[in-house]
LOMAR-573673 format. One record per atom (N, C-alpha, C): x, y, z; atom name; residue in three letters; residue number from 1. Coordinates in nm, 4 decimals. Example, Ala and Ser with C-alpha at 12.3 -4.5 7.8 and 13.67 -1.06 7.14 Angstrom:
REM LOMAR-573673
TIDO         px         py         pz   atom   res     n
TIDO     1.3190    -0.5690     0.7800      N   ALA     1
TIDO     1.2300    -0.4500     0.7800     CA   ALA     1
TIDO     1.3200    -0.3300     0.7800      C   ALA     1
TIDO     1.2850    -0.2250     0.7080      N   SER     2
TIDO     1.3670    -0.1060     0.7140     CA   SER     2
TIDO     1.2900     0.0030     0.7870      C   SER     2
END
This chain:
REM LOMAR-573673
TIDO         px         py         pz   atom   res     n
TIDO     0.6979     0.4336     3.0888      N   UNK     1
TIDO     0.6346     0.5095     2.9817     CA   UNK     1
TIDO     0.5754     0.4143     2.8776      C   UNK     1
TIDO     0.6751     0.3509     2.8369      N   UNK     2
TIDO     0.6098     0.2003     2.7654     CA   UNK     2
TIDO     0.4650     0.1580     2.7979      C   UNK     2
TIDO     0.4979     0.1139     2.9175      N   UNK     3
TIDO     0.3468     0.0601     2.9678     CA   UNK     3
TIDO     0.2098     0.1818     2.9695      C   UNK     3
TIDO     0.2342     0.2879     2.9640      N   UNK     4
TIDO     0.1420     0.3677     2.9609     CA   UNK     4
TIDO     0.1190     0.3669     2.8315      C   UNK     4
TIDO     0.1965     0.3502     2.7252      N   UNK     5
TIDO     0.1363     0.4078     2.5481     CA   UNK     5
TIDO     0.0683     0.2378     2.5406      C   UNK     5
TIDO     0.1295     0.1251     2.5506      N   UNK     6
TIDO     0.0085     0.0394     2.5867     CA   UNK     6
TIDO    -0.0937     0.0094     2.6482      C   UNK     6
TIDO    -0.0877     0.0948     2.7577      N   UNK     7
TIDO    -0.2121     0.0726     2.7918     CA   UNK     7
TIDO    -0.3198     0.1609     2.7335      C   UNK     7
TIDO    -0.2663     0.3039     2.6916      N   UNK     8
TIDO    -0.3708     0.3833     2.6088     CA   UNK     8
TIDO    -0.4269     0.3371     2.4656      C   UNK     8
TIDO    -0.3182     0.2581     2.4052      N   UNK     9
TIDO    -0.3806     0.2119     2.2846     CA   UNK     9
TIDO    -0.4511     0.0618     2.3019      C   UNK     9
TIDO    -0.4968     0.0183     2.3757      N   UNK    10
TIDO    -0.5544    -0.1231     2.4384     CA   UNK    10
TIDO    -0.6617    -0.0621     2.3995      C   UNK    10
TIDO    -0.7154     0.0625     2.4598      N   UNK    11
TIDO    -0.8570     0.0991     2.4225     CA   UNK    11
TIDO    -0.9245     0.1470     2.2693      C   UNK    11
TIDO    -0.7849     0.1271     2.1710      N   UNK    12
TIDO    -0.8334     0.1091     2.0847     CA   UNK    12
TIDO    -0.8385    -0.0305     1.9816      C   UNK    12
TIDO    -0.9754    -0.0886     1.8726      N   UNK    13
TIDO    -0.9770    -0.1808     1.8372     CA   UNK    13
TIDO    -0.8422    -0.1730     1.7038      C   UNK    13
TIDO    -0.8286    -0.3065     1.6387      N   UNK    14
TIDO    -0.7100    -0.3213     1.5391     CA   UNK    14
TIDO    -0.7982    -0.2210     1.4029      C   UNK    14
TIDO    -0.9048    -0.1790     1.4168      N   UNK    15
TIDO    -0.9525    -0.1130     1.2896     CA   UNK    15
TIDO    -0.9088     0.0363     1.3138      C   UNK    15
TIDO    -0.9313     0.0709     1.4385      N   UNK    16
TIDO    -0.8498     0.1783     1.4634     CA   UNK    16
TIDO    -0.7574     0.1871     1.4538      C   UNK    16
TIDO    -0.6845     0.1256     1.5016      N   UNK    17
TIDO    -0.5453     0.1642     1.4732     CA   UNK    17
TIDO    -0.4611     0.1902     1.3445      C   UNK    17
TIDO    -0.5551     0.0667     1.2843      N   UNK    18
TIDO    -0.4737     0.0924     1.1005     CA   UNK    18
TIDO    -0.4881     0.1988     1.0817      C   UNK    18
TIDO    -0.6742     0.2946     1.0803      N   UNK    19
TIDO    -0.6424     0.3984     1.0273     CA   UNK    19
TIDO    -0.5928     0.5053     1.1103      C   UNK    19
TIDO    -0.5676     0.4767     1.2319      N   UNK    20
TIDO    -0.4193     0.5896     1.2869     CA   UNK    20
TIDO    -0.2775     0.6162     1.2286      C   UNK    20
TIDO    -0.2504     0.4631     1.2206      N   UNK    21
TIDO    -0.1336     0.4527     1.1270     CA   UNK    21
TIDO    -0.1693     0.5176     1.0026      C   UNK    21
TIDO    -0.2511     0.4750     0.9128      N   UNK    22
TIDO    -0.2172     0.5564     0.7700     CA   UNK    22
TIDO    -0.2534     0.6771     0.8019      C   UNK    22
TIDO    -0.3179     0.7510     0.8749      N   UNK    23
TIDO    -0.3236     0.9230     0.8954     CA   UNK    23
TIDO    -0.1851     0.9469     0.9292      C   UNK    23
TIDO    -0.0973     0.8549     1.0330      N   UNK    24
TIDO     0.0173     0.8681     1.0679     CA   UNK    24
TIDO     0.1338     0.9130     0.9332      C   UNK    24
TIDO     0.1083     0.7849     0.9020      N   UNK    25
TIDO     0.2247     0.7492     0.7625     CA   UNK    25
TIDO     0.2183     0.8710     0.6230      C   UNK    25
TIDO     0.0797     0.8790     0.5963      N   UNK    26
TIDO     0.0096     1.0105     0.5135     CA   UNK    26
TIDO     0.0613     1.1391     0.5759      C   UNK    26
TIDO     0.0546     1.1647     0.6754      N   UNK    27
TIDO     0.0875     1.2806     0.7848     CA   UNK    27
TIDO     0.2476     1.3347     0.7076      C   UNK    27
TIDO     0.3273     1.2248     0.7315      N   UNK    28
TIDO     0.4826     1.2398     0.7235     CA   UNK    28
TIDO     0.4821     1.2286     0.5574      C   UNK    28
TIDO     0.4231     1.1897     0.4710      N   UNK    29
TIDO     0.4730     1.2246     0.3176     CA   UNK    29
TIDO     0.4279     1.3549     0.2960      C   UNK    29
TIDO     0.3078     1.4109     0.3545      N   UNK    30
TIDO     0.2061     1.5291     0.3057     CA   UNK    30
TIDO     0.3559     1.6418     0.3294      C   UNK    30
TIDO     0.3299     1.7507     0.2243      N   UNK    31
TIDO     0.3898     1.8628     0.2225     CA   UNK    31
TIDO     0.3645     1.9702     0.3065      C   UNK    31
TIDO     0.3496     2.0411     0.4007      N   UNK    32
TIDO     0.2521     2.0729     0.4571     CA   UNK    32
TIDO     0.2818     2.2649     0.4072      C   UNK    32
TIDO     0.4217     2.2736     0.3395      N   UNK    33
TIDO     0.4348     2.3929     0.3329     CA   UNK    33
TIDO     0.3740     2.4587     0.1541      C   UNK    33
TIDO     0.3390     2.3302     0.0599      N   UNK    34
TIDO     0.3025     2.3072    -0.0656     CA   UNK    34
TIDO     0.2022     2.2041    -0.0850      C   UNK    34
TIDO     0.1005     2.2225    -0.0192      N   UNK    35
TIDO    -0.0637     2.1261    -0.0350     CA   UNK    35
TIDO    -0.0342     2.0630    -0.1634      C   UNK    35
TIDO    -0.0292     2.1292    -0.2604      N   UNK    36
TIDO    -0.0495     2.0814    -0.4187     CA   UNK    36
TIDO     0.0963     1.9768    -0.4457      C   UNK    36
TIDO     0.2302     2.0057    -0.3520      N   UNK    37
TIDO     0.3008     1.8653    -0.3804     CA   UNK    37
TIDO     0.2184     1.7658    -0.3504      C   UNK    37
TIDO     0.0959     1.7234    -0.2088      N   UNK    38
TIDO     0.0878     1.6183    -0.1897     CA   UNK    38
TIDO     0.0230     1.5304    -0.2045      C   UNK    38
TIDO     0.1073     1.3672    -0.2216      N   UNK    39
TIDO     0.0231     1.2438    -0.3268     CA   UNK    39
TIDO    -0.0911     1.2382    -0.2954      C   UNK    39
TIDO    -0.1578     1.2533    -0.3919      N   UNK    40
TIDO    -0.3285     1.2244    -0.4135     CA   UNK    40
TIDO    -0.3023     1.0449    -0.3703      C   UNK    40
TIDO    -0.4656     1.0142    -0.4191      N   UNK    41
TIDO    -0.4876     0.8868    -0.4150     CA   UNK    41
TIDO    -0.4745     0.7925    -0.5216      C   UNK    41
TIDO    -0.4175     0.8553    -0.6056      N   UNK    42
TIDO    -0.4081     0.8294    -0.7891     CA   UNK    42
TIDO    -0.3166     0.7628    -0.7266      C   UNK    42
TIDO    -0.2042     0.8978    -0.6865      N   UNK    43
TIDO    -0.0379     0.8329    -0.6827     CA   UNK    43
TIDO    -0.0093     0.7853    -0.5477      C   UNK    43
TIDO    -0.0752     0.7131    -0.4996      N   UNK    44
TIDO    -0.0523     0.5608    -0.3538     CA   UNK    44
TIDO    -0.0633     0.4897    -0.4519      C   UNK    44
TIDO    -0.1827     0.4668    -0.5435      N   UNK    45
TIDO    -0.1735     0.3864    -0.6423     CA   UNK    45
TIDO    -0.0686     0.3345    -0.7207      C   UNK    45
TIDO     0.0154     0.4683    -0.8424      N   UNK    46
TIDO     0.1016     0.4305    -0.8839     CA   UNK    46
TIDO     0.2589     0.3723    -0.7782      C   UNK    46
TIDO     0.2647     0.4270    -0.6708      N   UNK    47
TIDO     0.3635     0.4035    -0.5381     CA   UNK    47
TIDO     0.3704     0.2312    -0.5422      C   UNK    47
TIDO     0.2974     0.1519    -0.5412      N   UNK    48
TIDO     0.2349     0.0329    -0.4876     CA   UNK    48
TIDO     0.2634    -0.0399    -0.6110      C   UNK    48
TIDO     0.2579     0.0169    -0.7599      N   UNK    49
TIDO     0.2799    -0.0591    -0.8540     CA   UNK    49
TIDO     0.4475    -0.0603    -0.8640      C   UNK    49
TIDO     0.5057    -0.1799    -0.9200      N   UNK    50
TIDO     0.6478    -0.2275    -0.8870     CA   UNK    50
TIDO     0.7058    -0.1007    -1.0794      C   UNK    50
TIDO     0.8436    -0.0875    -1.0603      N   UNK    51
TIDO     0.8544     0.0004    -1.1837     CA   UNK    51
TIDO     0.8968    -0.1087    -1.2947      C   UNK    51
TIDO     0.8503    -0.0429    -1.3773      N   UNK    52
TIDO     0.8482    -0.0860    -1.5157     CA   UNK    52
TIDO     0.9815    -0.1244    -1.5454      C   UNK    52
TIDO     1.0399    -0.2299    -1.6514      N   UNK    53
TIDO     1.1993    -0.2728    -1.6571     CA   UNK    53
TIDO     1.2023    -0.2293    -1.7745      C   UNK    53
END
């Protein structure tokens, strides 16, 4: 089975894939039962900044 999910993603380039992954990664934070919980692009922003001491 291994060898088959590599060989299907061979046909895609490394630009693809990143943005599979972040549709991926986005996919699993999104709310899907409350649209309006989920992080805009503001807040990846604030996510990424380290917290204040």
């Amino acid at each position: 089975m291994e060898q088959g999910v590599v060989r299907f993603l061979q046909k895609y380039d490394d630009a693809e894939l990143r943005v599979l992954v972040r549709i991926l990664q986005d996919s699993l934070q999104a709310s899907w039962v409350n649209p309006q919980a989920s992080p805009g692009p503001d807040d990846e922003a604030r996510e990424a900044e380290p917290p204040s001491v």
